[in-house]
C-alpha positions in Angstrom: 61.7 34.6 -27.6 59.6 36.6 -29.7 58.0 36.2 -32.8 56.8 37.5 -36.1 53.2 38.8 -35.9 50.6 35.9 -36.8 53.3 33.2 -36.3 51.0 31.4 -33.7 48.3 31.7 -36.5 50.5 29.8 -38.6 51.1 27.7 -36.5 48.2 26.6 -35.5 47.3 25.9 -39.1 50.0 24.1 -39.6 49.3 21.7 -36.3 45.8 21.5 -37.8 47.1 20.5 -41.5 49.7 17.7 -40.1 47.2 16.7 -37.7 44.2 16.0 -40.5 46.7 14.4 -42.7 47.7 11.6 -39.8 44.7 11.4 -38.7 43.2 10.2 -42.1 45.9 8.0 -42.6 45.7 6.2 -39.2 42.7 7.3 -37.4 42.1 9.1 -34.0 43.4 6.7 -31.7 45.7 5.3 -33.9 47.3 9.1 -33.7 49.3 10.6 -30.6 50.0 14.3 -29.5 53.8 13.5 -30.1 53.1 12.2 -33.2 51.3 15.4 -34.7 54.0 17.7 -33.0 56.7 15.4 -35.0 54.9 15.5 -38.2 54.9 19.7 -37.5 57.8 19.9 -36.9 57.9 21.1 -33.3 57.8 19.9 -29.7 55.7 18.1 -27.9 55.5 20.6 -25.1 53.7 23.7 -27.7 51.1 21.6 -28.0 48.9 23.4 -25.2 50.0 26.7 -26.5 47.4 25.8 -29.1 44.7 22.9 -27.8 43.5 22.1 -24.5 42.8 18.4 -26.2 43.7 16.0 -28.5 39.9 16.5 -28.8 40.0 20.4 -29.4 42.5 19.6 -32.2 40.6 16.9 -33.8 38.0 19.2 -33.9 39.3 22.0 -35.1 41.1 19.9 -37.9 37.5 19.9 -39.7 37.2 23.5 -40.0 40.8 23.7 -42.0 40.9 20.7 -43.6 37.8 19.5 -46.0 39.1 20.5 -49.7 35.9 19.0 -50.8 34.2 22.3 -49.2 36.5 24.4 -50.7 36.1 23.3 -54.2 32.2 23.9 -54.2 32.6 27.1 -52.6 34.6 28.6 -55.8 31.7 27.4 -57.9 28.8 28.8 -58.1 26.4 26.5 -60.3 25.0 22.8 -61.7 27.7 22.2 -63.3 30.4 23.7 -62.1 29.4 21.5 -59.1 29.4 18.4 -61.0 32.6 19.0 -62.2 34.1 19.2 -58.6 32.5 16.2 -57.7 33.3 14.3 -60.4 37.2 14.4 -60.3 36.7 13.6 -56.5 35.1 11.0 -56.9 37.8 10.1 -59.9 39.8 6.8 -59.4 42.8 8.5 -59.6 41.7 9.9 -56.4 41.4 7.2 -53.8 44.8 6.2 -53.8 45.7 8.3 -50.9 43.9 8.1 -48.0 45.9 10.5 -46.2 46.2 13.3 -48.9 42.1 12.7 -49.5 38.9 14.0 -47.9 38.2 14.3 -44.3 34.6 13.8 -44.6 34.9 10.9 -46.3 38.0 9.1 -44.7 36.8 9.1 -41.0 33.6 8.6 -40.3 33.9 5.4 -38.7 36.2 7.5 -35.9 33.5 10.2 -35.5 31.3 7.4 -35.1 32.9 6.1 -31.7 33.9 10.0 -30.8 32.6 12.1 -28.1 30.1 14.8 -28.6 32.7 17.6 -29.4 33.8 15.9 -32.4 30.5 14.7 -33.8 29.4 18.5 -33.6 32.7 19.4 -35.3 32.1 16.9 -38.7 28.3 17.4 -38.5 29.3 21.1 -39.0 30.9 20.3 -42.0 28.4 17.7 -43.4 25.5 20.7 -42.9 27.6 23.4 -45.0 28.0 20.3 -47.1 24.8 19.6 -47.6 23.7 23.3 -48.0 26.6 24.5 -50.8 24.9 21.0 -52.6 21.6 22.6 -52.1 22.6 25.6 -53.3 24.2 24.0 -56.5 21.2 22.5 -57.0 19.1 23.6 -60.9 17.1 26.7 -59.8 13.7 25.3 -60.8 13.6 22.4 -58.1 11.9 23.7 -54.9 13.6 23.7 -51.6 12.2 19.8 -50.8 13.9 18.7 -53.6 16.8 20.9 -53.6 17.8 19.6 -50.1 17.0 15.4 -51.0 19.3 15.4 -53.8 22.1 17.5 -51.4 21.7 14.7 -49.3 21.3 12.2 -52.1 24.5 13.4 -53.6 26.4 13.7 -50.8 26.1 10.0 -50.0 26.5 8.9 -53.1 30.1 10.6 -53.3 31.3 10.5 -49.9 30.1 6.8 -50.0 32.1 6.0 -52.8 34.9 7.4 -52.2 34.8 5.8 -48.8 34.0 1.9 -50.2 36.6 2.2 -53.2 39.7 3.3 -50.9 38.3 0.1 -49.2 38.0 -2.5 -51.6 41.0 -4.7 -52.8 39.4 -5.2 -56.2 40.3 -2.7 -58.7 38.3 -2.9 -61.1 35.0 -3.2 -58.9 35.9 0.0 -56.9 36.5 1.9 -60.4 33.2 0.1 -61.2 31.5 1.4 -57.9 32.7 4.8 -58.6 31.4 5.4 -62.2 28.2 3.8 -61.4 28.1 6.5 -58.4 29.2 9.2 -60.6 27.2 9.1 -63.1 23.9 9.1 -60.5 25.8 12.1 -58.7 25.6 13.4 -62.4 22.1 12.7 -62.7 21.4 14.9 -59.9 22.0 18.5 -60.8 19.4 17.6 -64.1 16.2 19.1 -64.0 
């Protein structure tokens, strides 16, 4: 059977958008091949049309999948930046694990992955950390440009992380202002 020019592109894409949203909602292992091909709608047998591994595709689900990325690369400054990280880091936010950020919803996985994978997330926490920089007020030097990347980075990947975690409502809404308003505190000169 033939198909449409870029179909294969699409997809691939589409494995790769299925696959991130399962595997933030249940983890690596907790995910199968089957499973993603289900949630694609397709069969299990394409799969090595497009991966060679479960691990290839976990992978590759980084590059695709980290909205967080996506929002600071449409803005520019301060506080267009603050803005982005602000609403996610919003309480209304943490609600969905699934629908939510890569970066911050499976570390502990990457943690107890193989080397492929840690290359693949540290990929995405370096152009993380250098959009942040970037974002950063103009008069800081570099030193200081890249600690309070880092510094802000934690500060909302760690919230979001501990709030989707915590049973207590109004401690995780507490957590998250508190974290906010530091993230804030770190695009002032």
């Amino acid at each position: 059977m033939r198909y449409a020019p870029g179909h294969k592109e699409k997809t691939h894409r589409k494995l790769l958008l299925a696959a991130g949203k399962l595997f933030r909602k249940s983890g690596f292992k907790g995910v199968s091949v089957e499973r993603v091909m289900k949630q694609a709608g397709l069969t299990h047998g394409g799969f090595y049309a497009h991966f060679k591994s479960k691990t290839q595709l976990i992978a590759e689900t980084f590059a695709v999948d980290a909205g967080l990325l996506r929002m600071l690369r449409e803005k520019e400054t301060a506080s267009g930046a603050a803005r982005v990280l602000s609403g996610y880091m919003a309480p209304e936010n943490r609600s969905e694990v699934a629908a939510g950020c890569p970066l911050a919803a499976l570390p502990a996985d990457v943690s107890r992955s193989n080397a492929t994978i840690k290359a693949a997330y540290t990929a995405r926490v370096a152009e993380l950390l250098s959009l942040l920089a970037d974002r950063m007020p103009a008069q800081l030097d570099n030193v200081e440009r890249e600690t309070r990347a880092m510094e802000t980075m934690v500060l909302a990947l760690g919230s979001v992380m501990f709030s989707q975690a915590l049973s207590d409502k109004e401690l995780a809404d507490r957590l998250q202002n508190v974290c906010r308003h530091a993230v804030d505190r770190r695009f002032e000169v």
